[in-house]
VOGU-3710 file (C-alpha; in Angstrom, 3 decimals, decimal comma):
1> xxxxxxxxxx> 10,571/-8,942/-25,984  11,055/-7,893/-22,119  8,013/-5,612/-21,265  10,216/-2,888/-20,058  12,479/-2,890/-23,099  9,279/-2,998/-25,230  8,557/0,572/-23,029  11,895/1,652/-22,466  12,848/3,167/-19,413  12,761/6,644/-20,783
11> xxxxxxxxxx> 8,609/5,855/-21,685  8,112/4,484/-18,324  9,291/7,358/-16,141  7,764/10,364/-17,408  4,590/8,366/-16,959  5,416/7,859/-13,479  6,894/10,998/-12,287  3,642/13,034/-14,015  2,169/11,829/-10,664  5,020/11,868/-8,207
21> xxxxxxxxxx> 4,821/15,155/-5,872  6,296/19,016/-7,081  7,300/21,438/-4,686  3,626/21,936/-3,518  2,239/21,382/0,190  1,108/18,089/-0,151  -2,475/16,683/-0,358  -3,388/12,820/-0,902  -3,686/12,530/-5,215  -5,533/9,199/-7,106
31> xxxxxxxxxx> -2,711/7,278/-9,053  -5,173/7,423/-11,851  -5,146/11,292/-12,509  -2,511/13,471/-10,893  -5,227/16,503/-10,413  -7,935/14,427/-8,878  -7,511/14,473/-4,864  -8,725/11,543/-3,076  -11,609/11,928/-1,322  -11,257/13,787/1,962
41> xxxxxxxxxx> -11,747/11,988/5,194  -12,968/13,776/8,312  -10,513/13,237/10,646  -11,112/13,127/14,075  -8,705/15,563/16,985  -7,610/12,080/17,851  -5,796/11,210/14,794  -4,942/14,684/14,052  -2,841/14,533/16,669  -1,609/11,255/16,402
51> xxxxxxxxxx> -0,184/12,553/13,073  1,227/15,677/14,472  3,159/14,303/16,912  5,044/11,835/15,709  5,368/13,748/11,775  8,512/15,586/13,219  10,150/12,309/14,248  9,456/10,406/10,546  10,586/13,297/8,361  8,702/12,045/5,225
61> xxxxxxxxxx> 9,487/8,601/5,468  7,765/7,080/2,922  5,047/4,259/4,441  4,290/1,170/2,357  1,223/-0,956/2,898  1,385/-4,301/1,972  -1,523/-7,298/1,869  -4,519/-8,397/0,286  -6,096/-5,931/-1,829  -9,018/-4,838/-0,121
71> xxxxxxxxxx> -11,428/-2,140/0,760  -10,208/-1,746/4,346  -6,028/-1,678/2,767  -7,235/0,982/0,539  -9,010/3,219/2,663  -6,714/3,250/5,625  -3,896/4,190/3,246  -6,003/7,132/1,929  -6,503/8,242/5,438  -3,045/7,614/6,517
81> xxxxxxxxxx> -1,806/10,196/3,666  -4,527/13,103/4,559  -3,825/12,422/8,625  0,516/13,034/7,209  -0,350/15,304/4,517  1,379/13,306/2,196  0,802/11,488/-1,266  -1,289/8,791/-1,988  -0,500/6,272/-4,608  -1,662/2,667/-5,448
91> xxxxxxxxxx> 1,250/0,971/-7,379  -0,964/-1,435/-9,255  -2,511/1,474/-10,850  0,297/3,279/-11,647  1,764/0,281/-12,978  -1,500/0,126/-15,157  -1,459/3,547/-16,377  2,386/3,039/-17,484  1,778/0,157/-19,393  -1,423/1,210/-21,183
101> xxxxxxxxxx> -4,725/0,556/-19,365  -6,401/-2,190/-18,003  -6,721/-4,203/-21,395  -2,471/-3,675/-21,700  -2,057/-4,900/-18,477  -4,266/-8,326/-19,094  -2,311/-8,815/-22,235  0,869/-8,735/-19,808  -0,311/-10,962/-17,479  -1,433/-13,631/-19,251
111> xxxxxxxxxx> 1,697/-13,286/-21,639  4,771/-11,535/-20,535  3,447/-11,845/-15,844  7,525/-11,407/-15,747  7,739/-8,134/-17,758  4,708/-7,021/-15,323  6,489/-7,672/-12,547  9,874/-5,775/-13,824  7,666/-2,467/-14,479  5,809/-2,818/-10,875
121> xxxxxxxxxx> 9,755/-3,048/-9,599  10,452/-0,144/-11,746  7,138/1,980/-10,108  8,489/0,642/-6,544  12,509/2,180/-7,393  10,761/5,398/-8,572  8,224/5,889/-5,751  10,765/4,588/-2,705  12,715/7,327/-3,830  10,619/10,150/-2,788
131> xxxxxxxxxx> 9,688/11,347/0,494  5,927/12,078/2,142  4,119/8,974/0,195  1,849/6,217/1,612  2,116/3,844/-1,194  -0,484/0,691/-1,217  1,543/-2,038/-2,715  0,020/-4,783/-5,054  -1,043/-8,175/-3,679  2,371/-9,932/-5,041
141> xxxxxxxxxx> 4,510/-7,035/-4,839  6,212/-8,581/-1,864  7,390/-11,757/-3,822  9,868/-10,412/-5,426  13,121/-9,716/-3,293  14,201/-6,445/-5,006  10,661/-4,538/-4,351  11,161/-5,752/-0,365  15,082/-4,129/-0,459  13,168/-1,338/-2,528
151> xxxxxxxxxx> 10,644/-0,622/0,532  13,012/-0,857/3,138  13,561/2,495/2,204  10,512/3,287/4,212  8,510/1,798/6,464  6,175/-1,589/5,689  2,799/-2,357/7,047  0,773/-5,190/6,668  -2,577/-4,664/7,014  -3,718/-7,739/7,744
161> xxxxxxxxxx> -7,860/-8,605/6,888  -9,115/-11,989/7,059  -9,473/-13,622/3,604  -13,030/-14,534/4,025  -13,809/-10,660/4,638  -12,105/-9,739/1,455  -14,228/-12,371/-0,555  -16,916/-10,951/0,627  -16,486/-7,741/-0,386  -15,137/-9,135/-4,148
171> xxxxxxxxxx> -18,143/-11,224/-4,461  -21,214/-9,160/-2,468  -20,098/-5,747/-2,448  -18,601/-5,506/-5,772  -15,237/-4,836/-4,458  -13,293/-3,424/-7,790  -9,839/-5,135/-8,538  -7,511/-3,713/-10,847  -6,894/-5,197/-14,264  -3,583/-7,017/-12,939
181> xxxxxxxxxx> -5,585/-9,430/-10,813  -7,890/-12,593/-12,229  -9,675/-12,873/-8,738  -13,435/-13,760/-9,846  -16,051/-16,355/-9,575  -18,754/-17,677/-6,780  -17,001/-16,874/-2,889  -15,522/-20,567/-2,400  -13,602/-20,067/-6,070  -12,388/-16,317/-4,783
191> xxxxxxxxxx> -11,853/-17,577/-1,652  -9,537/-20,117/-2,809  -7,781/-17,706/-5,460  -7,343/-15,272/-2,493  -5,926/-18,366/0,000  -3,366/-18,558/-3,326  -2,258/-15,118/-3,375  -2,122/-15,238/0,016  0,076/-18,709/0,324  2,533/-17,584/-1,952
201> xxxxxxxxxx> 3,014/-14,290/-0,313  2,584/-14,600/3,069  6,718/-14,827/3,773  6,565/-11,344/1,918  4,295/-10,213/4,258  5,979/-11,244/7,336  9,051/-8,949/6,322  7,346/-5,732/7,294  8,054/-4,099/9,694  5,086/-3,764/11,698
211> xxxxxxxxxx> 1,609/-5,488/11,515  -1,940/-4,272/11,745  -4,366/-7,329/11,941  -7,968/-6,167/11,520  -8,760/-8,934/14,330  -6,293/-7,720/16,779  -7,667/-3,904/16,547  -11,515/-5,441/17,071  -10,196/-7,606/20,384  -8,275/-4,658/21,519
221> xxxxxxxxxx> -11,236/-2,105/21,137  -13,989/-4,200/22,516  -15,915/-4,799/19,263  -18,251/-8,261/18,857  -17,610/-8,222/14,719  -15,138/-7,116/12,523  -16,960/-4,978/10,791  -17,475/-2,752/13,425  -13,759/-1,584/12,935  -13,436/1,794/11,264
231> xxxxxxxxxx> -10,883/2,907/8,843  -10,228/5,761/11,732  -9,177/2,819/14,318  -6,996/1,323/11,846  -5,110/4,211/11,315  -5,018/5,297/14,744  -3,381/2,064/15,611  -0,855/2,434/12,594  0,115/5,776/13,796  0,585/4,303/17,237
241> xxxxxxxxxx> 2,738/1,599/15,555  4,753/3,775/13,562  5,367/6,472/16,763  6,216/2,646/18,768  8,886/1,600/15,741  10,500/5,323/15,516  11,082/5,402/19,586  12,398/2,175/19,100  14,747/3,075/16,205  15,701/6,313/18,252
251> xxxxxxxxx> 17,266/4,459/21,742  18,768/2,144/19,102  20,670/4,956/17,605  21,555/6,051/21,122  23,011/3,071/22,243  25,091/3,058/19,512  27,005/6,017/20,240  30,241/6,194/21,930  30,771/7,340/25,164
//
């Protein structure tokens, strides 16, 4: 039985729209509980206003983050949605909490990965049709060609964080993944699952419409390591990105126009 028959539409998107935004002035919210607020970030005047200057121009365009799941993925796209003021949601764990919890979603996985992949679609249609969400998209969400039409609704952003850093975090740092990935083992065996994931959805990836590489923002900045990047530069240079992609969009739309 298809997972999403099994559900049914009808069970799938109450679940989903409990979280999606009312009428309120927005505020960044956890996936996991619509009434817990992700934690607040101290933003600097910089990024303040970054954000306030070009949140005229994108008119709650909803911003997608695609990539490797990773620390540095998450937190900029919590930052991203207080710096807005809009909503925060992680699709894997909205996917997760529709289908059950984590032990539901490891059931899926290892026997229905197709009926997973039809409810994170479903959680994509739902979400892309809102406005004033940063939405940070699962590691394969961008293999599948109807969640890439779904997020052209918005704006797409690879973050882009060098493999070995993420293994590092999985392995050292205890970096949590959600139920829907299998990444574990010594570093060279997650480093190798990772390179996978990666492989298979790097042409995904490439789609976006805008890249932040975590390498590129440490040359440009001056730093010796990578780690010396903050979430705060990150952002900043997404902000600048999405401020260079609207200007661009905006002379295209007036050289369209007849004389």
């Amino acid at each position: 039985m298809e997972l999403l028959q099994f559900l049914g539409h009808s069970q799938l998107r109450p679940t989903i729209c409990h979280h999606l935004p009312s009428r309120k002035p927005p505020r960044a919210l956890s996936a996991h509980d619509s009434t817990t607020k992700a934690t607040p970030f101290d933003l600097s005047l910089t990024v303040k206003r970054k954000a306030s200057e070009i949140s005229p121009d994108l008119k709650g365009t909803c911003l997608f983050l695609v990539g490797i799941n990773s620390p540095i993925k998450s937190s900029s796209a919590k930052f991203l949605a207080d710096a807005l003021r809009y909503y925060y949601f992680d699709s894997d764990s909205v996917v997760e909490e529709a289908l059950g919890g984590k032990d539901a979603v490891r059931s899926f996985m290892k026997t229905n990965l197709k009926g997973f992949r039809d409810s994170e679609t479903e959680v994509l249609k739902q979400l892309s049709s809102m406005g004033r969400l940063v939405v940070c998209a699962g590691n394969g969400a961008v293999q599948c060609a109807a969640n890439l039409a779904l997020m052209r609704h918005g704006i797409s952003i690879w973050i882009d964080v060098p493999l070995d850093m993420v293994a590092k975090h999985i392995v050292e740092e205890n970096f949590q993944l959600l139920a829907a990935e299998t990444i574990n083992g010594s570093y060279p065996e997650v480093l190798t699952q990772l390179t996978a994931i990666y492989e298979d959805s790097r042409s995904g990836y490439a789609t976006a419409d805008t890249t932040i590489a975590l390498q590129n923002v440490a040359s440009q900045l001056g730093y010796d390591t990578l780690d010396a990047v903050t979430t705060e530069d990150m952002v900043l240079e997404t902000l600048k990105e999405i401020e260079r992609l609207m200007r661009s969009k905006k002379l295209m739309e007036e050289a369209a126009r007849p004389f």
